[in-house]
C-alpha positions as a Markdown table, in Angstrom:
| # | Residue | x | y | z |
|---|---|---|---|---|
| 1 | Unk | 12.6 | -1.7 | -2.3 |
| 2 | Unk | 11.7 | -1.7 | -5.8 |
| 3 | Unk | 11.9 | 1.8 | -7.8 |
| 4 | Unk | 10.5 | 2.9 | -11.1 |
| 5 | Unk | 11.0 | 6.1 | -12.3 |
| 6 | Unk | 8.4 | 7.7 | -14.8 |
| 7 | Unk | 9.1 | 10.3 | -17.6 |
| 8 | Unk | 5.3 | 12.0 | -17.5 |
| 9 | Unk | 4.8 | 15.2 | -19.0 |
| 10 | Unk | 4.0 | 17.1 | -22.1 |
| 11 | Unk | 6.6 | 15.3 | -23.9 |
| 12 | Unk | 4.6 | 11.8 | -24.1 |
| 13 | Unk | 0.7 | 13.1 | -23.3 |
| 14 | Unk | -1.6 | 15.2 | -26.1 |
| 15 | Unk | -3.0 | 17.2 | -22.5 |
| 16 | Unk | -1.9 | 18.2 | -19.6 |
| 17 | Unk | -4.6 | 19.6 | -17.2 |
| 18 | Unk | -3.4 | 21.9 | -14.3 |
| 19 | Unk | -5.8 | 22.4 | -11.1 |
| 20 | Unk | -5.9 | 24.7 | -8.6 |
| 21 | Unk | -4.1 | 24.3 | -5.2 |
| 22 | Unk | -6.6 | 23.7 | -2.3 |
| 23 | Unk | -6.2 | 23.6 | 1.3 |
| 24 | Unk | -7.7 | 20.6 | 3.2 |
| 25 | Unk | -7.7 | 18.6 | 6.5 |
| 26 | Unk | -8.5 | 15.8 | 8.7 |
| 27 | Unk | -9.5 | 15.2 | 11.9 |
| 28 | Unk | -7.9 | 12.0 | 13.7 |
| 29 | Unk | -10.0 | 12.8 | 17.1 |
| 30 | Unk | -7.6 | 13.4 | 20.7 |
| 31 | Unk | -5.1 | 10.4 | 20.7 |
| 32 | Unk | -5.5 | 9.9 | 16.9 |
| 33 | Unk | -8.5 | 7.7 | 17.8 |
| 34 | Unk | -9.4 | 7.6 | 14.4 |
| 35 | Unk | -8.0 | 6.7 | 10.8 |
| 36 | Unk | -8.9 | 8.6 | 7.9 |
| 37 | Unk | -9.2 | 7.4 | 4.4 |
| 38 | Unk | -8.4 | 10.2 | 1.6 |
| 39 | Unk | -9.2 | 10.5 | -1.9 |
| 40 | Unk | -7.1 | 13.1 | -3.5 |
| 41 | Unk | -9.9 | 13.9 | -5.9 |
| 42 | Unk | -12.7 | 14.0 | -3.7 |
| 43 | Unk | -11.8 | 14.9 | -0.1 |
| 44 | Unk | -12.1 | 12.0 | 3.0 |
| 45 | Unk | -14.2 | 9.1 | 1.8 |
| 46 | Unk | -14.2 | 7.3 | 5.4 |
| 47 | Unk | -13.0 | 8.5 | 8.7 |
| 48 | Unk | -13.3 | 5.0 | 10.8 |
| 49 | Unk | -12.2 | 4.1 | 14.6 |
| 50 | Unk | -8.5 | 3.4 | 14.8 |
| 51 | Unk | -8.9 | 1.0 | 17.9 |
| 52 | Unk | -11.9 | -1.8 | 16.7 |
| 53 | Unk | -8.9 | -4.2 | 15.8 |
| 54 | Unk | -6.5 | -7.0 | 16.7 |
| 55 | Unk | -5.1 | -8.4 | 13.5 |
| 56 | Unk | -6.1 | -7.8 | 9.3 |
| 57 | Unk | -5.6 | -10.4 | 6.9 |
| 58 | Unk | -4.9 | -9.1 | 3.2 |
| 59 | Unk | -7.9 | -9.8 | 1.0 |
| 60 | Unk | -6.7 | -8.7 | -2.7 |
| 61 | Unk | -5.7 | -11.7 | -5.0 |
| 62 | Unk | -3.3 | -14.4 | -4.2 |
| 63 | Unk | -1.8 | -12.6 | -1.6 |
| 64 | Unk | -1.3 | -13.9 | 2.7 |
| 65 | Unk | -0.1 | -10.5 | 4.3 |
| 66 | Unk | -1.4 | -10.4 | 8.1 |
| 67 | Unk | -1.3 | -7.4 | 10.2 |
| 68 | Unk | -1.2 | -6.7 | 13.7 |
| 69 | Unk | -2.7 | -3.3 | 15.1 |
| 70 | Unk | 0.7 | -2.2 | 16.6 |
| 71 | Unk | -0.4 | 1.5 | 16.7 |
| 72 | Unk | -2.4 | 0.6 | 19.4 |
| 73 | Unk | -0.1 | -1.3 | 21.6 |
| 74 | Unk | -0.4 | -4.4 | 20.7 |
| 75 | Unk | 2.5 | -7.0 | 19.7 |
| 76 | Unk | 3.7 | -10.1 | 18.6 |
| 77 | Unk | 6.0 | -12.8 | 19.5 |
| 78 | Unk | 6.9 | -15.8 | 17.4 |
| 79 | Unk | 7.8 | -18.7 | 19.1 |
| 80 | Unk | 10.7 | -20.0 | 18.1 |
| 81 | Unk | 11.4 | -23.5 | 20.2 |
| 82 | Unk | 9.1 | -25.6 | 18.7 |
| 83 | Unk | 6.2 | -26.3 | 16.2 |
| 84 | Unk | 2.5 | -26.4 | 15.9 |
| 85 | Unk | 2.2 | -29.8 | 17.6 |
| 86 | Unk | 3.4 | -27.6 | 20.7 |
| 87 | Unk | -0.2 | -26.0 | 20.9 |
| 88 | Unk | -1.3 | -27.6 | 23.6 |
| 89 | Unk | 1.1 | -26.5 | 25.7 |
| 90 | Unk | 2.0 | -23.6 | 24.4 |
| 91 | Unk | 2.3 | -21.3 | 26.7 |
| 92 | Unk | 4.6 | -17.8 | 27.7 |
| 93 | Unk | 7.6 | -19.6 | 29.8 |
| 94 | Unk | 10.8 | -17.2 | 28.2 |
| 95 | Unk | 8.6 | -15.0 | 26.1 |
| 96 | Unk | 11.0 | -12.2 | 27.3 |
| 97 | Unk | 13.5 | -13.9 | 24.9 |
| 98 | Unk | 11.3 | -14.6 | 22.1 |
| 99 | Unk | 11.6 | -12.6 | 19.0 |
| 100 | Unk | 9.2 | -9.8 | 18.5 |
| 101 | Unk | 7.6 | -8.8 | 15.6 |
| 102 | Unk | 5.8 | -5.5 | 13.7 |
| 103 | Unk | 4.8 | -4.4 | 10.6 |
| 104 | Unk | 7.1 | -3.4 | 7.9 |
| 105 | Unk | 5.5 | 0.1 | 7.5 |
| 106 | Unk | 6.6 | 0.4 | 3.5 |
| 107 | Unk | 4.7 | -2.5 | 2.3 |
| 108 | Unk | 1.1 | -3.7 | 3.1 |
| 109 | Unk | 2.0 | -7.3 | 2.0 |
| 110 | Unk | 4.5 | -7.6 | 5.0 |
| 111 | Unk | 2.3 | -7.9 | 8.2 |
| 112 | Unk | 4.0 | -8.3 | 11.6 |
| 113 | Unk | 2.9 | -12.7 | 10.7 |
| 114 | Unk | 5.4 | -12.4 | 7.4 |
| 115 | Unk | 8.5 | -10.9 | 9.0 |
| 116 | Unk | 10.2 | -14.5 | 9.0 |
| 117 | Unk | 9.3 | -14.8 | 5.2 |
| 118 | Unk | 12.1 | -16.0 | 2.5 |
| 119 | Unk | 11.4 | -16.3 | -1.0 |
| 120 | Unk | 7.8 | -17.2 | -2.5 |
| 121 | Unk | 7.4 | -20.4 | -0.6 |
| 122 | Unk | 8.0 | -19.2 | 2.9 |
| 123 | Unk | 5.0 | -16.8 | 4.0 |
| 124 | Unk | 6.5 | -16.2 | 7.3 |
| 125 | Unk | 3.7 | -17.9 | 9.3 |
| 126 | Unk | 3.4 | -20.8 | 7.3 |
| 127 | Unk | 4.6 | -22.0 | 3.6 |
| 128 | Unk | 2.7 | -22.2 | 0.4 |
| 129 | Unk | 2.7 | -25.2 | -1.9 |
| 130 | Unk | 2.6 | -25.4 | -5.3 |
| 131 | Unk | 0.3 | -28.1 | -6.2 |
| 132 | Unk | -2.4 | -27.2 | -3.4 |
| 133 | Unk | -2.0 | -23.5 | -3.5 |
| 134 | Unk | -2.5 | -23.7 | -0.1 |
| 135 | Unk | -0.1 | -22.1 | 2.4 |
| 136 | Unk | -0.2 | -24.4 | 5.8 |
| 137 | Unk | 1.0 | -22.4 | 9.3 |
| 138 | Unk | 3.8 | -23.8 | 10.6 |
| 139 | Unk | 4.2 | -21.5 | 13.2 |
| 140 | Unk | 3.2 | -20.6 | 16.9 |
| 141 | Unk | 2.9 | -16.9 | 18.5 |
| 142 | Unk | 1.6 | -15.0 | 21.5 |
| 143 | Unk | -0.3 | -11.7 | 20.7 |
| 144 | Unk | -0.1 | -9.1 | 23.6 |
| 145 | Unk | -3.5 | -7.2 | 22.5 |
| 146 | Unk | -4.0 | -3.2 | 23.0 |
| 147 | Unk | -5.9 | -4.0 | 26.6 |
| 148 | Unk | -3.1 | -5.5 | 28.2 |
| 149 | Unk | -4.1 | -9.6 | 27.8 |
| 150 | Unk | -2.3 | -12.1 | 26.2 |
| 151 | Unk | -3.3 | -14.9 | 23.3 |
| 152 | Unk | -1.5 | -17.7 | 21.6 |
| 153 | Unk | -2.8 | -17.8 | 18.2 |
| 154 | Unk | -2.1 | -20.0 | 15.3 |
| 155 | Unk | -2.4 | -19.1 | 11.5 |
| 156 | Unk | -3.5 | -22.6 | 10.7 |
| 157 | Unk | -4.2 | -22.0 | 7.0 |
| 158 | Unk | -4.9 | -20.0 | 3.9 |
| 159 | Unk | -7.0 | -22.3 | 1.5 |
| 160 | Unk | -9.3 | -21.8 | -1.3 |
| 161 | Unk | -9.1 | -18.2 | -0.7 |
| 162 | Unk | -10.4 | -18.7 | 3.2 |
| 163 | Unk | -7.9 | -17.4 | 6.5 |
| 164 | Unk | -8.4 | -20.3 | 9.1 |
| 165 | Unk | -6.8 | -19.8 | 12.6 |
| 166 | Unk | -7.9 | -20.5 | 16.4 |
| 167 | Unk | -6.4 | -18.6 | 19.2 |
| 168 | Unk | -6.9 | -18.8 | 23.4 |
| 169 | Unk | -5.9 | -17.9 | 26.8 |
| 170 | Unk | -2.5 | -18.7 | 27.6 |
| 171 | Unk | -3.8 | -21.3 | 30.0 |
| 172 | Unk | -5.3 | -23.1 | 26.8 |
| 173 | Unk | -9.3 | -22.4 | 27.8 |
| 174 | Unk | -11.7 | -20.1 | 25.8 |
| 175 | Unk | -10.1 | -21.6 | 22.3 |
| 176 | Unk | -11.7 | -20.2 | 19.3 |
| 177 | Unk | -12.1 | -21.4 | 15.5 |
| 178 | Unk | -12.4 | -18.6 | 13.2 |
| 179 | Unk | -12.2 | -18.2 | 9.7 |
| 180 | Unk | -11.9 | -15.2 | 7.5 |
| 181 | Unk | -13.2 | -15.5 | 3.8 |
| 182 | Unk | -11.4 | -13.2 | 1.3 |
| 183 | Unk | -14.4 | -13.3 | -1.3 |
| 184 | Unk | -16.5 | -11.2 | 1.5 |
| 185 | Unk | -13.7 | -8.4 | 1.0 |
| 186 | Unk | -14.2 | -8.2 | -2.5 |
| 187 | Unk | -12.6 | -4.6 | -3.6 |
| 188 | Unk | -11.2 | -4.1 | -0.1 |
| 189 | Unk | -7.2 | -4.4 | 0.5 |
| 190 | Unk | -7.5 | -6.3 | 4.4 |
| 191 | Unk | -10.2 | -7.6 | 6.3 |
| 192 | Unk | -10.0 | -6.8 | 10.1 |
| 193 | Unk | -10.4 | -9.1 | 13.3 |
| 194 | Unk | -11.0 | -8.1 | 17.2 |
| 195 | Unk | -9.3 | -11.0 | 18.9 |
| 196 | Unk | -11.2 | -9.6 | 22.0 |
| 197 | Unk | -14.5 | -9.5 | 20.7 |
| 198 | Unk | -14.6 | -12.6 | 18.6 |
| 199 | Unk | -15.5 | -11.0 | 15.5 |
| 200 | Unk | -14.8 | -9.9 | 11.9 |
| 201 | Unk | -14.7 | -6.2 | 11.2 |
| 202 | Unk | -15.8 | -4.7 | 7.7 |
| 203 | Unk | -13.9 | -1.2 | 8.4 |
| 204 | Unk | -12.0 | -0.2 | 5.1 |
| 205 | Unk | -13.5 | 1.5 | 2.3 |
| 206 | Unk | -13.2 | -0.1 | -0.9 |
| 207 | Unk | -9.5 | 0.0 | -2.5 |
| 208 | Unk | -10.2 | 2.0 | -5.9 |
| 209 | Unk | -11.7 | 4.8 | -3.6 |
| 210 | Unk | -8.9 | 6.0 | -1.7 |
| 211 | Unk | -5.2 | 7.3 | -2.3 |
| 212 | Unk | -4.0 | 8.1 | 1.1 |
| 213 | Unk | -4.4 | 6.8 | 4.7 |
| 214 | Unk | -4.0 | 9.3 | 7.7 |
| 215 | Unk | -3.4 | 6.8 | 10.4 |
| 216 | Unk | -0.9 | 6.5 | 13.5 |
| 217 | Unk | 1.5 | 3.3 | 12.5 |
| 218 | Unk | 4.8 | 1.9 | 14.3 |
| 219 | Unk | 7.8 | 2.5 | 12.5 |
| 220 | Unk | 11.3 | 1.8 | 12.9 |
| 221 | Unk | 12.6 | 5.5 | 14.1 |
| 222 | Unk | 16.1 | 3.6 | 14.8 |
| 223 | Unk | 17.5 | 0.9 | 14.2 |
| 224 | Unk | 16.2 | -1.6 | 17.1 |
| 225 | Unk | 13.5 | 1.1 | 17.9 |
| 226 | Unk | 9.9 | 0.5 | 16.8 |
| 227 | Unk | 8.2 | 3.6 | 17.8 |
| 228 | Unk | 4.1 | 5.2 | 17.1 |
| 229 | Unk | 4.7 | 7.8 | 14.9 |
| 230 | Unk | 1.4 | 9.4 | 13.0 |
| 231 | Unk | 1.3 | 10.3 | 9.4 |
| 232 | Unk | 0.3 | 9.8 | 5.9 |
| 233 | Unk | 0.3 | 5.9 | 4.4 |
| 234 | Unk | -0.1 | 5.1 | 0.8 |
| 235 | Unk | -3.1 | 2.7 | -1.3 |
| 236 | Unk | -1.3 | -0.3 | -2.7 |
| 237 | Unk | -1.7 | 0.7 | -6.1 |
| 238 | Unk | -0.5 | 4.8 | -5.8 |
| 239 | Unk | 3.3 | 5.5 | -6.5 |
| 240 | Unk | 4.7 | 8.4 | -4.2 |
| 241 | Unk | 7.8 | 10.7 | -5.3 |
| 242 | Unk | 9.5 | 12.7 | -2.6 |
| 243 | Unk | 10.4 | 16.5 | -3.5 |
| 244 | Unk | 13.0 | 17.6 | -0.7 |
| 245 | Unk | 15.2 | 21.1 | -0.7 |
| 246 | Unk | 12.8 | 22.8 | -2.5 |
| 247 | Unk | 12.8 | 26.8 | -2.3 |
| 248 | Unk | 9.2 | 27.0 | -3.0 |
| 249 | Unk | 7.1 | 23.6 | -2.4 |
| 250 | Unk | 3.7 | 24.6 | -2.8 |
| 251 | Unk | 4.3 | 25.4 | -6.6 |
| 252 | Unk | 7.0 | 23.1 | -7.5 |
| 253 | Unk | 5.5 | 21.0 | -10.2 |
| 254 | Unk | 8.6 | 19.1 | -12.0 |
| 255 | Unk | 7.4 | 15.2 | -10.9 |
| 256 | Unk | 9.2 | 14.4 | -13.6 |
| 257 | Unk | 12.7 | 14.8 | -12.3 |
| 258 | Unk | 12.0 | 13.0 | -8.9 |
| 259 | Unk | 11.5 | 8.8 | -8.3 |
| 260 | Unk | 8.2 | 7.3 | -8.0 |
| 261 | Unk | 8.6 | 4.7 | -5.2 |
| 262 | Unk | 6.2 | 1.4 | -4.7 |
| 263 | Unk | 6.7 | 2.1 | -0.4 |
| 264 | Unk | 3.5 | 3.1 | 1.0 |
| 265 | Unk | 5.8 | 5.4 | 3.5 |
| 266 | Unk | 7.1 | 8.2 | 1.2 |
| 267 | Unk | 5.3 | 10.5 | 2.9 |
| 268 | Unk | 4.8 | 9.1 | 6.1 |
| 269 | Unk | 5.6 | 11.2 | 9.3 |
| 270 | Unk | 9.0 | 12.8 | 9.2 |
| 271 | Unk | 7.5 | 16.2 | 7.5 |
| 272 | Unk | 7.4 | 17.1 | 10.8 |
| 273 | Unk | 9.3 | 17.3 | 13.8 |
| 274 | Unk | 8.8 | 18.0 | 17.7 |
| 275 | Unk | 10.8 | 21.3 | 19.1 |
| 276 | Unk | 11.6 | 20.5 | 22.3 |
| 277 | Unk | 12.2 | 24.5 | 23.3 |
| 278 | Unk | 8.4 | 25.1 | 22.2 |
| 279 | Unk | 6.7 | 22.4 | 22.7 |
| 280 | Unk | 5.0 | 22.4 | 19.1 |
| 281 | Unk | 5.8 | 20.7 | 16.1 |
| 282 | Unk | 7.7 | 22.1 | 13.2 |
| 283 | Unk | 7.2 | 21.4 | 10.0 |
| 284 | Unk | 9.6 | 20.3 | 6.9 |
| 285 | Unk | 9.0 | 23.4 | 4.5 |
| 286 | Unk | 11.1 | 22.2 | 1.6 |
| 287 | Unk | 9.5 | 19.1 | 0.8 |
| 288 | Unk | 6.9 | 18.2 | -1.4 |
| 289 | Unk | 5.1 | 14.9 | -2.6 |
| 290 | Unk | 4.0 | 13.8 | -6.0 |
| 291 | Unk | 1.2 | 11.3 | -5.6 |
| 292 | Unk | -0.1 | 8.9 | -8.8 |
| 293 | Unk | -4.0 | 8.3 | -7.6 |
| 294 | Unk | -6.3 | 5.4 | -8.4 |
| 295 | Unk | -7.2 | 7.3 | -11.7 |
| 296 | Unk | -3.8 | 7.2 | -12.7 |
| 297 | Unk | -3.7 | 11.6 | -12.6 |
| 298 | Unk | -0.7 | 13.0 | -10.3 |
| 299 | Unk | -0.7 | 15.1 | -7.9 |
| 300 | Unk | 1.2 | 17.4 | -5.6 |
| 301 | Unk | 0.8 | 17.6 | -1.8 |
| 302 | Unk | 2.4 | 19.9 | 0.7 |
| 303 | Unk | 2.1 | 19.2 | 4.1 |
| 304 | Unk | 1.3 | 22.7 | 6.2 |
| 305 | Unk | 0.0 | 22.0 | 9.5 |
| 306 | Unk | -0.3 | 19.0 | 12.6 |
| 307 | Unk | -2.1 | 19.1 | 15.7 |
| 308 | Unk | -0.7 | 16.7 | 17.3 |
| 309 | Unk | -2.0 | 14.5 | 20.1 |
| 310 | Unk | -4.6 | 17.0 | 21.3 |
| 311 | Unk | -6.9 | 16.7 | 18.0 |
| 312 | Unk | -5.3 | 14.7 | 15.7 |
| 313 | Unk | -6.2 | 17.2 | 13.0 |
| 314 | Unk | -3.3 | 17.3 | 9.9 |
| 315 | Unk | -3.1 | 20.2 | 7.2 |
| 316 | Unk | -2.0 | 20.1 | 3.9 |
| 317 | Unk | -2.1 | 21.3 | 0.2 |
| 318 | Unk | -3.2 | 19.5 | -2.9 |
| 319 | Unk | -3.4 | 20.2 | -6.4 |
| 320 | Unk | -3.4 | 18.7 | -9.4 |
| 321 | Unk | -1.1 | 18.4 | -11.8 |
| 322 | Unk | -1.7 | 16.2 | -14.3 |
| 323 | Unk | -5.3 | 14.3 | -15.8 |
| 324 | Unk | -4.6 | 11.6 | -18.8 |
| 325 | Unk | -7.6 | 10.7 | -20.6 |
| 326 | Unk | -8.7 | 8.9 | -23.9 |
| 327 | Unk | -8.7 | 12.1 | -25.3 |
| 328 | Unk | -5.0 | 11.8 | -25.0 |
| 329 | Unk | -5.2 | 9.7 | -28.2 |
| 330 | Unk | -5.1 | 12.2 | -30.6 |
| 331 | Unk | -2.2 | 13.7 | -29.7 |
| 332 | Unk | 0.1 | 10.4 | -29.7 |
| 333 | Unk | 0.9 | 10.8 | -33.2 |
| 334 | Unk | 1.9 | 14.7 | -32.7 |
| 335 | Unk | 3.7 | 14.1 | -29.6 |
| 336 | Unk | 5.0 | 10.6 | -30.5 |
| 337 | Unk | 3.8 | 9.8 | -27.0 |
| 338 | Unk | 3.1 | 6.3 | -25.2 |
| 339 | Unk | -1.1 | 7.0 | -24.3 |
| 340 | Unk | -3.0 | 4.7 | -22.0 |
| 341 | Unk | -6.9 | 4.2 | -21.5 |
| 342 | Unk | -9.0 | 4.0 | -20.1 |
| 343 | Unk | -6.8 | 3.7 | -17.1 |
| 344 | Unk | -7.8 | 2.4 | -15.0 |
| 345 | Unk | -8.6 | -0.8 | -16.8 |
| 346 | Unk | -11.4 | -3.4 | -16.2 |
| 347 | Unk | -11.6 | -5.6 | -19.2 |
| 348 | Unk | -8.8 | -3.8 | -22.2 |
| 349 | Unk | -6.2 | -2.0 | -22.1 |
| 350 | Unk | -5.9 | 0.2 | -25.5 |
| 351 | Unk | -1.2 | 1.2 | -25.9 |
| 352 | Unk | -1.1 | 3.9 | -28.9 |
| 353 | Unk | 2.7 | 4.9 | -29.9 |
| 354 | Unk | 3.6 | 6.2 | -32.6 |
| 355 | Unk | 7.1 | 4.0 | -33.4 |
| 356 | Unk | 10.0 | 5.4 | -35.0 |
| 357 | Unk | 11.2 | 1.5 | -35.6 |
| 358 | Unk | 9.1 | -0.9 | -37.3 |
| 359 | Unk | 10.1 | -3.2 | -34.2 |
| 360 | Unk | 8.9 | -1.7 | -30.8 |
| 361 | Unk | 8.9 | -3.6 | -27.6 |
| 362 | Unk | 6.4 | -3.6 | -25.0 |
| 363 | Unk | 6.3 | -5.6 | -21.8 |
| 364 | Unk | 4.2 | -5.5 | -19.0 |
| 365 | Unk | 5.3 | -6.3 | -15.4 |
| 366 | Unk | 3.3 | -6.6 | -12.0 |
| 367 | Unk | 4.5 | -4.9 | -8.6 |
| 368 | Unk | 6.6 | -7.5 | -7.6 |
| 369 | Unk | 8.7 | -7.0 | -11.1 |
| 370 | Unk | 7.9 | -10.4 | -12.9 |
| 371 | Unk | 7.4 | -9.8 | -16.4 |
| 372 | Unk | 3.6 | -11.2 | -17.0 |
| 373 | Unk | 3.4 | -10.0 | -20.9 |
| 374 | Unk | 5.3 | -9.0 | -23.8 |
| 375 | Unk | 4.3 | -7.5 | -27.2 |
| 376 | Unk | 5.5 | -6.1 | -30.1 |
| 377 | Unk | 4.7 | -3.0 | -32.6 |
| 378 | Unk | 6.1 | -4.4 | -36.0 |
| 379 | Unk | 4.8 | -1.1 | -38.2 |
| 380 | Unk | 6.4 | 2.4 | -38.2 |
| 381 | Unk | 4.0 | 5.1 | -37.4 |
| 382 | Unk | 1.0 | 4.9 | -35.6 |
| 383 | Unk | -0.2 | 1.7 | -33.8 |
| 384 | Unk | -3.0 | 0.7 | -31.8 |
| 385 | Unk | -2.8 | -2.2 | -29.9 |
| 386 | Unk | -5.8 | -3.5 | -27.6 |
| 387 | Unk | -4.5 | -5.8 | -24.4 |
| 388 | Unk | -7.2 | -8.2 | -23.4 |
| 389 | Unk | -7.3 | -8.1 | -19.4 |
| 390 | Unk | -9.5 | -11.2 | -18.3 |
| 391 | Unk | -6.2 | -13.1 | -16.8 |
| 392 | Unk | -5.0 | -10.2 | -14.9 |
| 393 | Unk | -5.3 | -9.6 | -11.2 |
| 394 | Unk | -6.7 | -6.6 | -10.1 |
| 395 | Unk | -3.8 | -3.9 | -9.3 |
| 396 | Unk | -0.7 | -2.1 | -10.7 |
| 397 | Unk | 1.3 | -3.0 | -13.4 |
| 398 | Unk | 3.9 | -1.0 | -14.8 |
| 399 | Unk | 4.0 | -1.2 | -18.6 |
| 400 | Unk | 8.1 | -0.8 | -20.6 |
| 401 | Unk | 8.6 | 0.3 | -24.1 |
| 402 | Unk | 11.4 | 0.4 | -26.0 |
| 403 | Unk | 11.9 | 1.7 | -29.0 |
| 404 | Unk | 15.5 | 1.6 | -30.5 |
| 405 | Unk | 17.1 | 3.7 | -27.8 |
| 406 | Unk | 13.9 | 5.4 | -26.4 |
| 407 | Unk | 12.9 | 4.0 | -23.3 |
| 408 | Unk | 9.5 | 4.9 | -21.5 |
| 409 | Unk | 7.9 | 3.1 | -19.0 |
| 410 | Unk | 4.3 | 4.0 | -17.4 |
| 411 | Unk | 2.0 | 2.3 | -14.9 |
| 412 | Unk | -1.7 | 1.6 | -15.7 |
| 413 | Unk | -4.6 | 0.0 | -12.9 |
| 414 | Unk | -6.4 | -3.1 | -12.9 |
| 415 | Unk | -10.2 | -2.8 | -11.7 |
């Protein structure tokens, strides 16, 4: 897991805009039949079936995640005594022995498919190669889907930005060759597949629209014990910060004293528990979350209320707490502050610090922590530096400054 800890606050921004805590919900239907995709800023932007799905292949950049819909039953078994030239006669003789695989629910990148992965090279289901940029399945499974049947599949490919697999009946007959094109998913973090019905599924709202994801997901509850829990799942691109042992969560504001995390399962579903004498749920109320959003503003969120299986409905608290701007710009020089904008980013990035060295450092890393830029300031004062963006992939970056023994670092969004 990799960490970053930000120093936000009035020290290094002109403004800091406070909101007004509101009180909000959403409704995941009886069973938590549905999935609900939340903007912090402007309320639910899609609430979309939870059960239309087999497997999701992840669409952003140069990136080969593949996901299996374990929330609804259904699972995945690598198998592990041969290799693609079995497919023929592939079939489920031992499966009770075969490894079994889920999601890792703290990253989006490592689908039930990659949970074999080692290093760049090995994807898990197949490997990627330098010179082609292709990565070539090398591997066999069985899928158990939510409605009980069973399918071996093979990943056979990711090339030229196109997913190509076939899967069938365990007896070989109803084969299928399907393909999944990642340029029809522009802006979209997966595209989805049904398995059962043959056919691609456009379900997921765009990627810069959302911050949270109220979804039931399988987590690992024990060690050994993948178990459907229900709860709150973070966008790719938003850092969460966990708040716990507070006195007084709903107006706790100090984000700067807590670590913003890259796992998409800092909130997650342990803000609640089930009381056994009761029969209800009881909630954590000493904890609160710190959520960065696609617009780069942070936010607090207190958890206050779950339904549970009956309606699927879960409460909570939001408010903002910070709002960074251009405007921020004129009070670097004041504040001697780091300022960012417009962030997020499409085409330049404009850095303003006001240096108390005439040799500043500035490097810019991606999510995965490879540096991908480096600058300098070489003038005491003010300076202004414009970051051309045309080679950068769309998503987070996290941008490191140093400046003699001041150290800042900050996180801005590619469009």
């Amino acid at each position: 897991m990799r960490i970053f800890t930000f120093l936000i606050g009035m020290t290094f921004f002109g403004s800091v805009l406070s909101g007004q805590s509101v009180s909000d919900s959403v409704i995941l239907g009886p069973s938590y039949a549905n999935q609900s995709y939340y903007s912090l800023s402007s309320g639910e932007v899609s609430n979309v079936a939870a059960g239309d799905w087999d497997i999701a292949f992840e669409a952003t950049g140069y990136t080969s995640s593949i996901r299996i819909n374990a929330a609804l039953g259904t699972e995945l078994f690598m198998y592990a005594a041969g290799d693609t030239s079995d497919w023929a006669s592939l079939d489920s003789s031992g499966l009770s022995s075969w490894p079994k695989y889920y999601n890792d629910d703290a990253s989006w990148s490592a689908g039930a498919f990659n949970r074999t992965a080692d290093g760049m090279y090995d994807q898990g289901w197949g490997n990627y190669s330098m010179i082609t940029h292709h990565v070539t399945g090398d591997s066999l499974y069985i899928i158990k889907l939510s409605n009980g049947d069973y399918k071996k599949i093979w990943i056979q490919n990711l090339a030229g930005g196109v997913y190509n697999f076939k899967y069938a009946n365990l007896d070989g007959s109803s084969e299928v060759n399907a393909s999944v094109v990642k340029a029809s998913f522009s802006g979209k973090n997966f595209a989805y597949y049904s398995l059962t019905n043959d056919t691609v599924i456009d379900r997921e709202p765009d990627n810069a629209t959302w911050d949270l994801v109220f979804t039931k997901y399988v987590s690992e509850v024990m060690p050994g014990m993948p178990y459907g829990v229900t709860g709150v799942l973070s966008n790719a691109t938003v850092l969460v910060a966990e708040a716990s042992g507070v006195s007084n969560p709903s107006v706790y504001s100090n984000h700067s004293a807590h670590t913003f995390e890259t796992s998409i399962n800092i909130i997650g579903y342990d803000w609640k528990s089930f009381n056994m004498t009761t029969y209800l749920y009881d909630l954590d109320t000493s904890t609160c979350y710190f959520v960065t959003d696609v617009d780069g503003d942070i936010w607090r969120v207190v958890m206050t209320g779950f339904g549970g299986s009956s309606n699927g409905q879960i409460e909570f608290l939001k408010e903002n707490l910070t709002s960074v701007s251009s405007s921020n710009i004129y009070g670097a020089e004041e504040s001697k502050g780091l300022v960012l904008y417009p962030n997020p980013a499409s085409s330049d990035l404009n850095v303003v610090y006001n240096s108390n060295y005439n040799h500043t450092n500035l490097i810019i890393y991606d999510i995965s922590g490879k540096a991908v830029d480096k600058y300098v300031f070489d003038e005491l004062g003010l300076n202004n530096l414009s970051i051309d963006l045309t080679n950068y992939s769309s998503g987070l970056y996290i941008i490191e400054l140093v400046d003699g023994d001041i150290r800042m670092k900050d996180k801005f969004i590619v469009k």
